[in-house]
C-alpha positions as CSV (number, residue, x, y, z in Angstrom):
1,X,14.7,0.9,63.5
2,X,14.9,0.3,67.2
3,X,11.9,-2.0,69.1
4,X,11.8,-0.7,73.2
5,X,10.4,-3.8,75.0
6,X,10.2,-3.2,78.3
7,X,10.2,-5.9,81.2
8,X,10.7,-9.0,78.9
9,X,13.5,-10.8,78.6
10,X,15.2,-11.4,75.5
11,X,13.6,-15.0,74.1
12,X,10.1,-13.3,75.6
13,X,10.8,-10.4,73.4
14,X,11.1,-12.0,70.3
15,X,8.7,-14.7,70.7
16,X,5.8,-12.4,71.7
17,X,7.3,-9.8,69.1
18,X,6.5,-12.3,66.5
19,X,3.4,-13.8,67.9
20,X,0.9,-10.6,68.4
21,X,2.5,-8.3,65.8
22,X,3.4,-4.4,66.2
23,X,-0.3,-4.1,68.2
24,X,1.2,-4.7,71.8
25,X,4.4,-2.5,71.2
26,X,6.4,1.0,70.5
27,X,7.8,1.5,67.3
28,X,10.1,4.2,67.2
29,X,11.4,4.7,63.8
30,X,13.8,8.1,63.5
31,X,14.9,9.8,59.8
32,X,13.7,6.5,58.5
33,X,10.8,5.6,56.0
34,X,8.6,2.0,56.6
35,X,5.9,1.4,54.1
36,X,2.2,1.3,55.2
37,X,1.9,-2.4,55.0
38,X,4.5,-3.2,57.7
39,X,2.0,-2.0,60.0
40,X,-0.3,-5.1,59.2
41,X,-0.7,-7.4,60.8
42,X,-1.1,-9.4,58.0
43,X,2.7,-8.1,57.0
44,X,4.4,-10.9,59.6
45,X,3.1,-13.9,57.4
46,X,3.7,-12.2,54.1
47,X,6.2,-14.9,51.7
48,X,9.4,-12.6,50.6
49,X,7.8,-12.8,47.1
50,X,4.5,-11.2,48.4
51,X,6.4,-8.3,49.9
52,X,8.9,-7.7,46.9
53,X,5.0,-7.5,44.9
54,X,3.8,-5.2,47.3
55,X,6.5,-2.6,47.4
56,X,6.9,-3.0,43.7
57,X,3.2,-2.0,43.6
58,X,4.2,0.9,45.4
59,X,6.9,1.9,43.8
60,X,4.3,1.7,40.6
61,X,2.4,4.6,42.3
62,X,5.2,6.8,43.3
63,X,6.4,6.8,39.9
64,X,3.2,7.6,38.4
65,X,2.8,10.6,40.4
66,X,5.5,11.4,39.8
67,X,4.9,11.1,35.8
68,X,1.5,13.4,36.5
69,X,3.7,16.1,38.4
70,X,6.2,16.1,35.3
71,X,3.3,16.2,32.7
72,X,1.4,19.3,34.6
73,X,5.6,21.0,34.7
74,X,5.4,20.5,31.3
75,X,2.5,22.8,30.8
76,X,4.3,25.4,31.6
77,X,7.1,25.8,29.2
78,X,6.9,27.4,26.1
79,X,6.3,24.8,23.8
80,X,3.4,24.1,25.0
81,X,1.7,27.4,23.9
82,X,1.5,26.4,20.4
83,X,-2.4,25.3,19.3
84,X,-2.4,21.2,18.9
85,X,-3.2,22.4,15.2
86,X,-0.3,24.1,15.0
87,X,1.9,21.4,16.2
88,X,0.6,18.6,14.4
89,X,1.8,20.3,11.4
90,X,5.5,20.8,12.7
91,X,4.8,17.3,13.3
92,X,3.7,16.6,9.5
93,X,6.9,18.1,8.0
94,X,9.4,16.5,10.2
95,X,7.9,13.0,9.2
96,X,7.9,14.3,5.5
97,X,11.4,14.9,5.4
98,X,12.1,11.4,7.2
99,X,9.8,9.7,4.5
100,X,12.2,10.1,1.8
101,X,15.4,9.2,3.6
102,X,18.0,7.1,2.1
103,X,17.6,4.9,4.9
104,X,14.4,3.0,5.6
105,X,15.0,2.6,8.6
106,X,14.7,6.2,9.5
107,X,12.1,6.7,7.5
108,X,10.1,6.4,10.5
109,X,12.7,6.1,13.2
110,X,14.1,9.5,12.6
111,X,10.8,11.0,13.6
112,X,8.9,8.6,16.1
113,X,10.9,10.1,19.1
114,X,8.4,13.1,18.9
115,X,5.9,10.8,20.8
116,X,8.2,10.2,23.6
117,X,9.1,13.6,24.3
118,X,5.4,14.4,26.7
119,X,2.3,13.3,27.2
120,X,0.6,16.0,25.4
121,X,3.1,16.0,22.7
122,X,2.4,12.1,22.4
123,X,-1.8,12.9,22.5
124,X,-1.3,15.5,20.0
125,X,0.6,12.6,17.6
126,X,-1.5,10.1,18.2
127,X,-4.6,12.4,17.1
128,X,-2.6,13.6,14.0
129,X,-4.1,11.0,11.2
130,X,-2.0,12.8,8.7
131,X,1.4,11.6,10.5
132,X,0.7,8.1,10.4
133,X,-0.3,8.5,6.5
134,X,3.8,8.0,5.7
135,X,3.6,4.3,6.1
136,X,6.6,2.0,5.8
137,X,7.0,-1.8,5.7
138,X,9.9,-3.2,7.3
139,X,7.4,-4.3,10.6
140,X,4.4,-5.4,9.8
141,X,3.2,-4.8,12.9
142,X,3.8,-0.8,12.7
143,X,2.4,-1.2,8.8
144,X,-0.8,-2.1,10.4
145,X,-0.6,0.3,13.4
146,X,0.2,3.4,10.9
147,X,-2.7,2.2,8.6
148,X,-5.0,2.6,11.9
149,X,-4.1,5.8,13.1
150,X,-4.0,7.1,9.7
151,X,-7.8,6.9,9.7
152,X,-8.9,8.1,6.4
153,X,-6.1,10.4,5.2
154,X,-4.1,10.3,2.2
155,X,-1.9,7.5,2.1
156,X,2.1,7.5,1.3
157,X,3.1,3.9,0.6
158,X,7.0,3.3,0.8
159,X,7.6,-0.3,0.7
160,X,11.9,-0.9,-0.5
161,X,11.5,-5.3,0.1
162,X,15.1,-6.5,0.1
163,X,14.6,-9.0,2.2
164,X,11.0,-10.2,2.0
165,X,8.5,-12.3,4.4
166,X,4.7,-13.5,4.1
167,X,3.6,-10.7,6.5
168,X,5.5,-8.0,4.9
169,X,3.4,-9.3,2.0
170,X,0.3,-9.6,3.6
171,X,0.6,-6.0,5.6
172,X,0.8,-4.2,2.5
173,X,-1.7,-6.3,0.8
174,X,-3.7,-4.5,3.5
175,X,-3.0,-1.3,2.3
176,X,-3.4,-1.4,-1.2
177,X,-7.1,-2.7,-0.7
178,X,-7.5,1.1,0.2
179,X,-6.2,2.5,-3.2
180,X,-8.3,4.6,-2.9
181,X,-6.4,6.6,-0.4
182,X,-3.3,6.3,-2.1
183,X,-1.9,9.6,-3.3
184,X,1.9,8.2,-3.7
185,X,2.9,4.7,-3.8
186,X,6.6,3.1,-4.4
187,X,7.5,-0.5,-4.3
188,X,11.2,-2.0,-4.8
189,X,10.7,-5.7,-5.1
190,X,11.9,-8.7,-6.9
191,X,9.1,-9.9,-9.8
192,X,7.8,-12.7,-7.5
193,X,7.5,-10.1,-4.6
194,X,5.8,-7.6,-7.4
195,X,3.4,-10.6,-8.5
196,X,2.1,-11.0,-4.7
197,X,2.0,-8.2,-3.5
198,X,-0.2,-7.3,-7.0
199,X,-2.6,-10.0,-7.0
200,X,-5.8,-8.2,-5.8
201,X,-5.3,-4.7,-6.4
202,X,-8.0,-2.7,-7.6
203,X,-8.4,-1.3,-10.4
204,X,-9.5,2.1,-9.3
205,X,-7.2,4.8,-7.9
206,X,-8.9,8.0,-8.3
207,X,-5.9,10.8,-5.9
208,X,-2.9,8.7,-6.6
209,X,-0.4,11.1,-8.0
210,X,2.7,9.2,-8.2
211,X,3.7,5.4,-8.9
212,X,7.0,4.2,-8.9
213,X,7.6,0.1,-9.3
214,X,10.9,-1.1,-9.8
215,X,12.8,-4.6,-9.3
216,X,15.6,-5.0,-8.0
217,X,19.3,-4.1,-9.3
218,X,20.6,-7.1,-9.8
219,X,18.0,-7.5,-12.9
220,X,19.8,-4.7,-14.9
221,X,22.1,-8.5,-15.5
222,X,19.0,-9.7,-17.1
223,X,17.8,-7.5,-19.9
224,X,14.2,-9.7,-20.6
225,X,13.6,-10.3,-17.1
226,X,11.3,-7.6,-15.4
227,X,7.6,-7.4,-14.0
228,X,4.8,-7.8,-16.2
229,X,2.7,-4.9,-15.2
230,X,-0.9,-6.3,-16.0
231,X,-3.3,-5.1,-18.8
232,X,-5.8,-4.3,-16.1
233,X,-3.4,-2.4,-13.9
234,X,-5.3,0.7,-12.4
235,X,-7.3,0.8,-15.5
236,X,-10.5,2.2,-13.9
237,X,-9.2,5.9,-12.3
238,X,-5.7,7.1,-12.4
239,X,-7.0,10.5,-13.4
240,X,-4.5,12.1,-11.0
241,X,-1.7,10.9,-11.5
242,X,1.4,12.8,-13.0
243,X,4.6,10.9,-11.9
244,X,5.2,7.5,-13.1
245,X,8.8,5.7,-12.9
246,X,9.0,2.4,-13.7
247,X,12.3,-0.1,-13.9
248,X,12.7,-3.4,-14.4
249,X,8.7,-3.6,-15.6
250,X,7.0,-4.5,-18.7
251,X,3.5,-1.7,-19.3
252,X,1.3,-2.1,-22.3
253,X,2.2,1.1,-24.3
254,X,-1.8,1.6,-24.5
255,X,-2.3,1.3,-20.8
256,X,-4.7,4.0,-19.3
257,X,-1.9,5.2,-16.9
258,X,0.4,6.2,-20.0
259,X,-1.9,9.5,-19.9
260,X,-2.0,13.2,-18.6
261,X,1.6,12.6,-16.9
262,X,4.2,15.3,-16.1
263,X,7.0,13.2,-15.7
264,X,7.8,9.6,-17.3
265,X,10.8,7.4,-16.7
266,X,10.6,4.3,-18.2
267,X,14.2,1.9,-17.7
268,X,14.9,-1.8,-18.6
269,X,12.1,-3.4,-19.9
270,X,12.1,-6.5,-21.6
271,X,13.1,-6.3,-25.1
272,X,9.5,-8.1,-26.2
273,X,8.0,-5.2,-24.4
274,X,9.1,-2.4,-26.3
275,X,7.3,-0.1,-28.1
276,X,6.9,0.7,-32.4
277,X,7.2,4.1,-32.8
278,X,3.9,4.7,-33.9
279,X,2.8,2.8,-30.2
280,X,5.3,5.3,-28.4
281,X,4.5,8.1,-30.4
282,X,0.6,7.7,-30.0
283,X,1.5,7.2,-26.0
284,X,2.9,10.6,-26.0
285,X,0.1,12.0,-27.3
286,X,-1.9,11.4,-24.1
287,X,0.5,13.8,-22.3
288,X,0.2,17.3,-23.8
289,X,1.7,18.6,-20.1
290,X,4.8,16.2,-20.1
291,X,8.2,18.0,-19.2
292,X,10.3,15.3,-18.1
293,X,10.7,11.8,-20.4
294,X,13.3,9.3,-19.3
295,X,13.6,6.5,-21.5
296,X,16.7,4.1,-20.9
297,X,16.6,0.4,-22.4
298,X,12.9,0.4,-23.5
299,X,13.0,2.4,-27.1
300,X,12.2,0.8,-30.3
301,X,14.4,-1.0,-32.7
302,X,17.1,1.0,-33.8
303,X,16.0,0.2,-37.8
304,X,12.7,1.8,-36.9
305,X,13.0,5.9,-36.9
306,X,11.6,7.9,-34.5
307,X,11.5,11.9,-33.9
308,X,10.2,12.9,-30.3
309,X,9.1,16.9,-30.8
310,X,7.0,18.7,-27.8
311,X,7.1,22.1,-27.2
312,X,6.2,21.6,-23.2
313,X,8.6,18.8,-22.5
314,X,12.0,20.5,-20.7
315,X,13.9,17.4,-20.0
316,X,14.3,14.4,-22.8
317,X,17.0,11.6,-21.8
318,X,16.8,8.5,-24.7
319,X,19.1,5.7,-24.0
């Protein structure tokens, strides 16, 4: 930047520079770019904090026009034919095949990147109530976010607590009070977690499909010590519900969810929990369509006989 003064001397130059602003002289400013604001005259008694705001106001700007020209690029390619429809449903199966990841931490991590790729990839996500229905419970904070956006779709609860806290507890707590939602829920928790986490669940759970509860590994050391699944467990609606696995839990062998199933696995339960064969065989009785039973560590007393017959069940494992 050069400053043509002409007829002062130098001290004249600066003082009267300073003192009546850019109004009284030639700015000649070649290849060269000088925000709006230096213009002011306001701009002379600006503190170096108040400029560093002002041109990080404008760089603010720049960058969001920038963002719009991207987004409006972005309309043009390909991907952005499909119907929002369509790709809500690409959407759907790439977060079903995170959900049942070995990792929990992918679980939702594996797939969340779709809502960074564009801005109408991320409007089509965040209008998608059936990809926020895979909820997962290592933040509470995206528990609860999830459970929003899900609006009033079919949940999938996945909640693995190794390590445990009172919001974890309380952000699931939040989901089970809409049971009636849940289509599949799994918990992996110690017995204290299980008795929490239980406390206030209703009793009604009319599209659940699957329920899987276990405790943790480290039980299978302790034979009698396992979650005491209470009498009035679900005992109003489970009429959906096919897929029950249970480890490390103690079920009344007349409970209403011991009915209609497809598929039963039943491990480690207490040995005071275990069934007379009459009790077991009476059980099976409620499951004309079973075709997978998995019984390890939960069968009668070996002095009392027992004969499992069904001609629909395929797969019988008795431990």
């Amino acid at each position: 930047m050069s400053v043509v003064l002409a007829g002062l001397t130098s001290a004249t130059k600066t003082n009267r520079f300073w003192q009546y602003g850019y109004e009284s002289w030639s700015l000649n400013v070649p290849n060269g770019y000088v925000p709006h604001e230096c213009f002011s005259p306001t701009y002379r008694t600006e503190t170096p904090d108040d400029a560093r705001r002002h041109i990080d106001e404008e760089i603010l700007r720049m960058e969001e026009s920038i963002r719009t020209l991207k987004s409006r690029r972005n309309t043009h390619s390909p991907i952005s034919r499909l119907p929002p429809e369509l790709l809500a449903k690409v959407f759907v199966m790439c977060a079903e095949g995170y959900f049942n990841h070995s990792n929990p931490m992918l679980r939702v991590k594996g797939w969340i990147h779709i809502t960074h790729v564009s801005r109408y990839w991320r409007t089509v996500a965040c209008n998608a109530p059936n990809l926020w229905a895979y909820i997962i419970f290592h933040s509470p904070n995206w528990s609860k976010e999830m459970l929003r956006r899900s609006k009033m779709a079919p949940l999938f609860i996945d909640a693995h607590f190794s390590v445990v806290t009172r919001r974890m507890v309380e952000s699931i707590q939040l989901a089970l009070k809409q049971m009636n939602r849940i289509k599949k829920l799994t918990v992996v928790a110690s017995v204290p977690t299980m008795e929490k986490v239980f406390a206030e669940l209703p009793t009604s759970a009319p599209i659940l499909q699957s329920l899987s509860l276990s405790g943790p590994r480290q039980s299978a050391m302790h034979g009698d010590y396992a979650y005491d699944i209470p009498e009035d467990f679900l005992s109003e609606d489970t009429s959906s519900l096919r897929w029950l696995e249970l480890s490390h839990c103690d079920i009344k062998w007349t409970s209403p969810i011991l009915s209609g199933l497809t598929y039963m696995k039943i491990h480690y339960t207490s040995t005071v929990a275990r069934p007379t064969t009459i009790q077991l065989l009476d059980a099976l009785q409620k499951m004309p369509q079973l075709q997978t039973l998995d019984l390890v560590h939960c069968l009668p007393p070996m002095n009392d006989p027992m004969i499992l017959h069904s001609s629909q069940c395929h797969s019988v494992i008795v431990s």
